[in-house]
C-alpha positions, 0 to 999 in steps of 0.5 A: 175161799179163792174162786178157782179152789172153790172150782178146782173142788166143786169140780172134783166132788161134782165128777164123783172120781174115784181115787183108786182107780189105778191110774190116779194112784199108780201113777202119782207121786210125791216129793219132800224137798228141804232147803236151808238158806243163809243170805248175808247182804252188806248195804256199803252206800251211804245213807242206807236204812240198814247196815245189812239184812241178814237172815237164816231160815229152813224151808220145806216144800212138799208136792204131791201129783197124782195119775189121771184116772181112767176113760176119755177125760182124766181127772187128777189131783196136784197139791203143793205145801209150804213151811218156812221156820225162822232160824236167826232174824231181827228187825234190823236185819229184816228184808232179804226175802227169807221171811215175812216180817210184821206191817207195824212192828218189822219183826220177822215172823217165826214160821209161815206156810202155805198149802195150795191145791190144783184140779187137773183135767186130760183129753187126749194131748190137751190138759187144764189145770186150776189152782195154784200153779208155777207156770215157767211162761214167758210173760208170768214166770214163777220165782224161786230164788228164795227159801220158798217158791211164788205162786200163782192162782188161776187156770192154765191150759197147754195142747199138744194136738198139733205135732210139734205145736205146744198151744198155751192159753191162761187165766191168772188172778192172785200171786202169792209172794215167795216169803207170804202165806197168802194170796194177793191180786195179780198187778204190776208195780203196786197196782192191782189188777183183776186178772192177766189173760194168756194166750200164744204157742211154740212151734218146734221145727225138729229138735234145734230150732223152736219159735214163739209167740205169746200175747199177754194183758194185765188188765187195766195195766199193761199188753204185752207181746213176746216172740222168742228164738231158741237154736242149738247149732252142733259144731262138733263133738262135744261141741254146740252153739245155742241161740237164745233170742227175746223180743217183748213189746209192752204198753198200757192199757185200759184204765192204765192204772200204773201210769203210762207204760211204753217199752220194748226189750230185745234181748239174746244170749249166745253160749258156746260149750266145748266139753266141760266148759260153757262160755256165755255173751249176752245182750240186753237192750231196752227202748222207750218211756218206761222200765220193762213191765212184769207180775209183781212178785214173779221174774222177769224172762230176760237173758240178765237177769242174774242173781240179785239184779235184772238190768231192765230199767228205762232205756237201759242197755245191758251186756253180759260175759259168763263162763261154767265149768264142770269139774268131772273134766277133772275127776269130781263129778257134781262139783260146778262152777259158775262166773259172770259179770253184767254191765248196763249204762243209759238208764233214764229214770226220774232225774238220772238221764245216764245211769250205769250198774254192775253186778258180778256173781259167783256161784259155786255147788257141789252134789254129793254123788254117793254116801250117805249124803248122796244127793245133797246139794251145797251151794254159795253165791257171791254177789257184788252189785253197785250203780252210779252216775245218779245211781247209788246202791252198792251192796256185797252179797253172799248166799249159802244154801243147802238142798236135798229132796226125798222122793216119797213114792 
């Protein structure tokens, strides 16, 4: 058994909690949360290994949090659950990331699951948590994208001691895929590495402004250092302008065990919303050696990544153009609309010194606001991507998802 569980277990038992008290109980909660996705995508390039990878499968994802129980120091309990089931697949519409397929034989697996515990402990404005986690953190940010959500293994502690500080330090050791039903060690780019080490904070300077910094080591792979910039600035009513600025600096360290890592990414966003419309600018530009270095399995904390692409190769310089709409302006509330388009040129990597790429994404959602159905939420998401100038992949892409979570207790 994993190291932390072991711990985050040992640690309850050894504390001899009591469950009833009635902060553990009283304040839990629990949530079921059901997911049905269809992903369609059409390899339009010449050569490919595979016409297209289509599949079709339903997911349920299940959390339970509990209170803390009473005195000085809480204790607590989280746990998440896991289920994928394979609805339509075959080894040669196999790869979309719904499923896990076999090593020998390819083929997509019927179901698979995954049930992750995680010990928590409180004093005062300072919480730890051990186990498995899905940290939103700017140097390991969990991905769900997909039928069911990545993980992470480890311990992860936020303070709030300080007003307006939030203080995080952390220690990550496995990653579980989005499409996996176990644990594998954290690394980066194929390499494994025994653990990533966190530490950093954000500092908020009343209610529109909040700075960050974050330093973060893979070890044996790469350092990285993050500073962040988020203001809203209200214009008028109904009327606001958020900022929204990225600096990661990244180099390899220690062994260097994925070779030589040298780049920097400064990158920002900029979105103007004037009542039911938002209108979006942003900027990504990268310098260096080497593409921009993040977890395997997890998300890159950049403004372009967007639905199938992330824009962060060697040198490259990436713009983005987004606009969303809310149709309750027009009387049907829940129904949104989403366009963007991003562009990057100047990518260097192997033999290609000026590589460009495109992607255009349409997302399109509806919530159910009462009925019977109330709460449910359809979602397509069209994706044209394709690249060049040395670069040549070119894929149409469409995602059909339907969500609806059921609050337990």
């Amino acid at each position: 058994m994993n190291r932390y569980l072991s711990l985050a277990t040992a640690g309850l038992v050894l504390c001899d909690l009591n469950f009833a008290q009635a902060g553990f109980v009283e304040d839990s909660s629990a949530t079921l949360a059901t997911r049905n996705f269809y992903l369609n995508r059409d390899f339009r390039q010449t050569g490919a290994p595979q016409a297209k990878a289509e599949e079709w499968a339903q997911g349920f994802i299940g959390q339970f949090q509990s209170g803390y129980t009473d005195g000085t120091v809480g204790f607590g309990l989280d746990a998440l659950g896991t289920l994928g089931i394979k609805l339509d697949s075959s080894r040669d519409r196999r790869g979309t990331g719904l499923l896990p397929f076999g090593p020998q034989s390819h083929q997509p697996v019927d179901e698979y699951s995954a049930l992750g515990p995680t010990a928590k402990m409180r004093l005062s404005q300072t919480q730890l948590k051990v186990g498995t986690l899905t940290p939103t953190h700017p140097l390991a940010y969990y991905s769900d994208t997909r039928l069911l959500p990545q993980t992470f293994t480890g311990a992860y502690l936020t303070s709030k001691e300080i007003a307006d500080l939030t203080f995080t330090t952390a220690r990550l050791t496995e990653v579980k895929d989005r499409n996996s039903s176990h644990n594998d060690d954290i690394g980066y780019a194929g390499q494994s590495s025994d653990h990533m080490d966190l530490l950093g904070g954000d500092y908020a300077f009343g209610k529109n402004l909040t700075l960050s910094y974050h330093h973060g080591e893979l070890q044996d792979i790469y350092r990285q250092q993050f500073a962040g910039l988020t203001h809203v600035l209200p214009l008028a009513e109904g009327v606001s302008l958020r900022s929204d600025l990225r600096y990661f600096d990244s180099n390899d360290i220690g062994a260097s065990k994925a070779g030589k890592i040298d780049n920097r990414n400064f990158n920002g966003m900029f979105t103007l919303s004037v009542g039911a419309h938002r209108f979006g600018a942003a900027f990504q530009s990268l310098s260096g050696d080497s593409a921009f270095p993040f977890i395997d399995t997890s998300m890159p904390y950049v403004v372009n990544l967007v639905t199938y692409n992330s824009f962060t190769r060697a040198n490259e310089k990436s713009w983005q153009l987004r606009h969303d709409y809310d149709f309750v302006a027009l009387g049907i509330p829940g129904l949104t609309l989403m366009n963007r388009y991003v562009k990057g040129d100047d990518i260097r990597t192997g033999m290609v010194r000026n590589g460009s790429e495109w992607e255009r994404d349409t997302d399109l959602s509806y919530v159910f606001q009462s009925g019977m159905l109330e709460g449910l939420n359809l979602r397509w998401r069209n994706v044209t991507f394709r690249s060049g100038d040395g670069l040549t992949q070119k894929i149409d892409e469409n995602r059909l998802i339907a969500a609806y979570t059921w609050k337990l207790w």
